[in-house]
C-alpha positions in Angstrom: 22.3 -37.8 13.9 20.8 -36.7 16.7 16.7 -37.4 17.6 14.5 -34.6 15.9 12.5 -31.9 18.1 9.0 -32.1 19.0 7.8 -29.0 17.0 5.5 -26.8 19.4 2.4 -25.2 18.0 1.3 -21.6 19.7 -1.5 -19.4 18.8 -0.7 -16.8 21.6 1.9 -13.7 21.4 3.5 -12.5 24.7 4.5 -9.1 26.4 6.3 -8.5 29.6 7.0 -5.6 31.0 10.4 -6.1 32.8 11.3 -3.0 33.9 10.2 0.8 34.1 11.5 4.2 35.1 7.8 5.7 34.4 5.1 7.4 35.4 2.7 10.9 35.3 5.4 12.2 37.8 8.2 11.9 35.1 6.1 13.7 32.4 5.5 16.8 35.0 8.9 16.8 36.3 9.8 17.4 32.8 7.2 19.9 32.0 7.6 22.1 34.6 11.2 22.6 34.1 10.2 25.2 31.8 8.9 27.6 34.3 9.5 26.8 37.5 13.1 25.3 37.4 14.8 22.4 38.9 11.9 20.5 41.4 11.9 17.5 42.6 9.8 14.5 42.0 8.1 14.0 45.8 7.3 17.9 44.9 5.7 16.8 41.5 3.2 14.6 43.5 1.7 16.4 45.5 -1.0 18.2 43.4 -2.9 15.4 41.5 -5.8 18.1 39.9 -3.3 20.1 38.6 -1.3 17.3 36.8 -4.4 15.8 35.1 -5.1 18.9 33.6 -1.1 19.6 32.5 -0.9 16.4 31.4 -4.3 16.6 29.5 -3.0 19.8 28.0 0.3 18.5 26.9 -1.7 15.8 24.7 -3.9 17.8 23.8 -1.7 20.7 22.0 1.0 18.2 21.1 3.4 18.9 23.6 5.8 15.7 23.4 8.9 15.9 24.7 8.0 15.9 28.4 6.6 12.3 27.9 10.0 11.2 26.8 11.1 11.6 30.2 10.1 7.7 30.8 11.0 4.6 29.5 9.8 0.9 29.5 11.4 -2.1 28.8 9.0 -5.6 27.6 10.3 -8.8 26.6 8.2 -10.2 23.7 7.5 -13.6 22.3 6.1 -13.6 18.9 6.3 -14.8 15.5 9.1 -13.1 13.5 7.0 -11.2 11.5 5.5 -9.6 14.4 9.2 -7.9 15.2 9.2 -7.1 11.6 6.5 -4.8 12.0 7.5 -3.9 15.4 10.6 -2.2 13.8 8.7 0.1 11.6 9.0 1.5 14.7 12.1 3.7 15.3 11.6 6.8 17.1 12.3 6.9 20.1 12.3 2.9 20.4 15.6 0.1 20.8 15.4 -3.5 20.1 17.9 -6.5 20.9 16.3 -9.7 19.3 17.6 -13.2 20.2 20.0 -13.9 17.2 19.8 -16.9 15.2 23.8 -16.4 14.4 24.7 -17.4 17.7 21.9 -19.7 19.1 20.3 -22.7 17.4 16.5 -21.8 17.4 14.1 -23.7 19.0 11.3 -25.3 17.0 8.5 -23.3 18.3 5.9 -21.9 15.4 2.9 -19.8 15.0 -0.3 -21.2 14.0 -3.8 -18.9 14.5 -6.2 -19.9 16.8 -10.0 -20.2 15.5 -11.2 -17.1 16.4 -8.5 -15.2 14.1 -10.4 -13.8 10.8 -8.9 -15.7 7.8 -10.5 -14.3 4.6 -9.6 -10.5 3.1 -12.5 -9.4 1.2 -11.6 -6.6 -1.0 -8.6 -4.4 -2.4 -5.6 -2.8 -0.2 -6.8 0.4 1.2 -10.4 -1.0 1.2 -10.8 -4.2 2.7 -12.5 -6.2 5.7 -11.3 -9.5 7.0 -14.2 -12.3 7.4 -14.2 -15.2 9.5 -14.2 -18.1 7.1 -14.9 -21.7 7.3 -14.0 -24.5 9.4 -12.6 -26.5 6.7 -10.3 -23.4 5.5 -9.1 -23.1 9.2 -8.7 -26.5 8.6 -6.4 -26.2 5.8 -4.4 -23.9 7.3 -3.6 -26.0 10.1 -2.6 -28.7 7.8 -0.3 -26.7 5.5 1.3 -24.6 8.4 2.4 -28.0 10.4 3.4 -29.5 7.0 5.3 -26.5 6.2 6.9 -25.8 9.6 7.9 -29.7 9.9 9.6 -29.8 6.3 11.4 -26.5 7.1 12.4 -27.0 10.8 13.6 -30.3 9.9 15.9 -29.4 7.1 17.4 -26.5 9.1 18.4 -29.5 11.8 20.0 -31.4 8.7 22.0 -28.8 7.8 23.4 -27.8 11.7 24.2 -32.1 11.3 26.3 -31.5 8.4 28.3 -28.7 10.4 26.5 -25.8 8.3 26.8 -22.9 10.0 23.7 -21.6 12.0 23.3 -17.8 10.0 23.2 -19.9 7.1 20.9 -23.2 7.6 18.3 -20.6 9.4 17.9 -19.6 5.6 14.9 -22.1 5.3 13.0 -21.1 8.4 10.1 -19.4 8.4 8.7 -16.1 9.5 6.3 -18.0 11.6 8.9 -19.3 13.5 8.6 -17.4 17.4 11.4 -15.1 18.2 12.3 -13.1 21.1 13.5 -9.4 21.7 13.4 -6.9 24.3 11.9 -3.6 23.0 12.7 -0.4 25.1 10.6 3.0 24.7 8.7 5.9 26.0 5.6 7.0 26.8 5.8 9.2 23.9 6.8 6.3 21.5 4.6 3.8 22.8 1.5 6.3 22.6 2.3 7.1 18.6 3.1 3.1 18.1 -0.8 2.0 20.0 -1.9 4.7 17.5 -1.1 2.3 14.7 -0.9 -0.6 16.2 -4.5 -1.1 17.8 -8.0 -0.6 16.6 -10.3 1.6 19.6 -13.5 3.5 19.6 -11.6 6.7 21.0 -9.7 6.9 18.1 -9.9 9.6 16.2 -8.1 8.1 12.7 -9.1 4.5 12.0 -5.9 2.0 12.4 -6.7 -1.3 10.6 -3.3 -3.1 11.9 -2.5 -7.1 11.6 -3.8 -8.9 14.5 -0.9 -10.3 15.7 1.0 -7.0 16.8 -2.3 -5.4 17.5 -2.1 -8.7 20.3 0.9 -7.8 21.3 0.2 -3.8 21.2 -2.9 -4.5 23.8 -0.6 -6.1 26.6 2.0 -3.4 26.6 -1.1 -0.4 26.5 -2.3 -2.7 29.4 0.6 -2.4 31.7 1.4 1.3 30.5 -2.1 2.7 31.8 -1.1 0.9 35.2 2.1 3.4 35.1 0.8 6.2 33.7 -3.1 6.4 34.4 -3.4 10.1 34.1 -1.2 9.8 30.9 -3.4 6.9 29.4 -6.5 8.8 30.1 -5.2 11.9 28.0 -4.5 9.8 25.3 -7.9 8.2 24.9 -9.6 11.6 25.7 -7.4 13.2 23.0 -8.2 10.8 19.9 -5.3 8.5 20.5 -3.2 10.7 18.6 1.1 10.9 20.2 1.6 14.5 20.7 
């Protein structure tokens, strides 16, 4: 049998953005189809006042489709239940996940760092997380390596055996980090930071997990560097996708 992994421990989540075919000049180009014709893109640049305030008016009266004239790809790293969330989101988004039918998984797990709030005080629909106490972060160390060793190592048992790989991944957990690239547009992305982060802008309260709301900041991070004007309308607008 061979020698067991070293388990790795991670309390971070990942997104990349790999590559792009976006910015306010796509979102005008669009637009302005509908009454001025065919331009082209160097002609679209050339009047930065005037796109702020098209743009600003296209989020602003819910105007959508011209932002779907973009797309972004990232390449994530997160725990699996992270990408279950993630693909709540369907509109206008595409996934391809690394597949644990074809590729033994690597032994790489989630476990919160100290700053993520551990104790839900109250009902669903009306609840606050709280902080909590060193020896419950403690705990939660302990049973999430405990849990992650007994798992990960029967998994490797059963790929010894010659069990095949969709069916030993049965025991693993959705801690476990996957990876997926997750393609979408302006449009998309703008409804899925709606959900997906908590701001002051906005102008319906999200309360989402922290994990994808992790994830969600990284990928709002490199899309304002795109799309300033865009990003600007957004947060002006109440963070609602038009």
């Amino acid at each position: 049998m061979p020698e067991p992994l070293e388990l790795v421990f991670r309390s971070d989540v990942t997104a990349q953005l790999v590559k792009h075919s976006a910015d306010d000049a796509h979102v005008l180009w669009s637009a302005r189809v509908s009454t001025q014709g065919e331009q082209s893109l160097d002609q679209i640049g050339a009047d930065p006042a005037r796109s702020k305030g098209l743009i600003n008016y296209l989020v602003r009266d819910r105007h959508g489709s011209p932002f779907e004239a973009t797309s972004m790809t990232f390449f994530i790293s997160a725990p699996i239940f992270v990408f279950r969330e993630f693909m709540r989101h369907r509109a206008g988004w595409s996934y391809n996940e690394s597949s644990g039918r074809y590729r033994e998984l690597e032994p790489v797990f989630y476990i919160p760092s100290s700053r993520r709030k551990l104790v839900q005080v109250g009902k669903a629909g009306a609840y606050r997380f709280e902080t909590g106490t060193q020896a419950q972060h403690s705990i939660m160390v302990r049973e999430m390596r405990d849990a992650y060793e007994r798992a990960y190592a029967a998994y490797q048992a059963m790929l010894a055996e010659g069990i095949a790989r969709e069916v030993a991944r049965s025991v693993l957990p959705v801690g476990l980090y996957s990876s997926a690239y997750a393609t979408c547009n302006a449009r998309s992305l703008m409804h899925f930071l709606g959900l997906r982060t908590t701001h002051p802008d906005a102008a319906t309260p999200s309360f989402p997990q922290r994990e994808i709301e992790m994830v969600a900041e990284q990928m709002e991070g490199e899309w304002a560097r795109l799309m300033p004007l865009t990003h600007a309308a957004f947060n002006a607008n109440g963070r609602v996708a038009p």
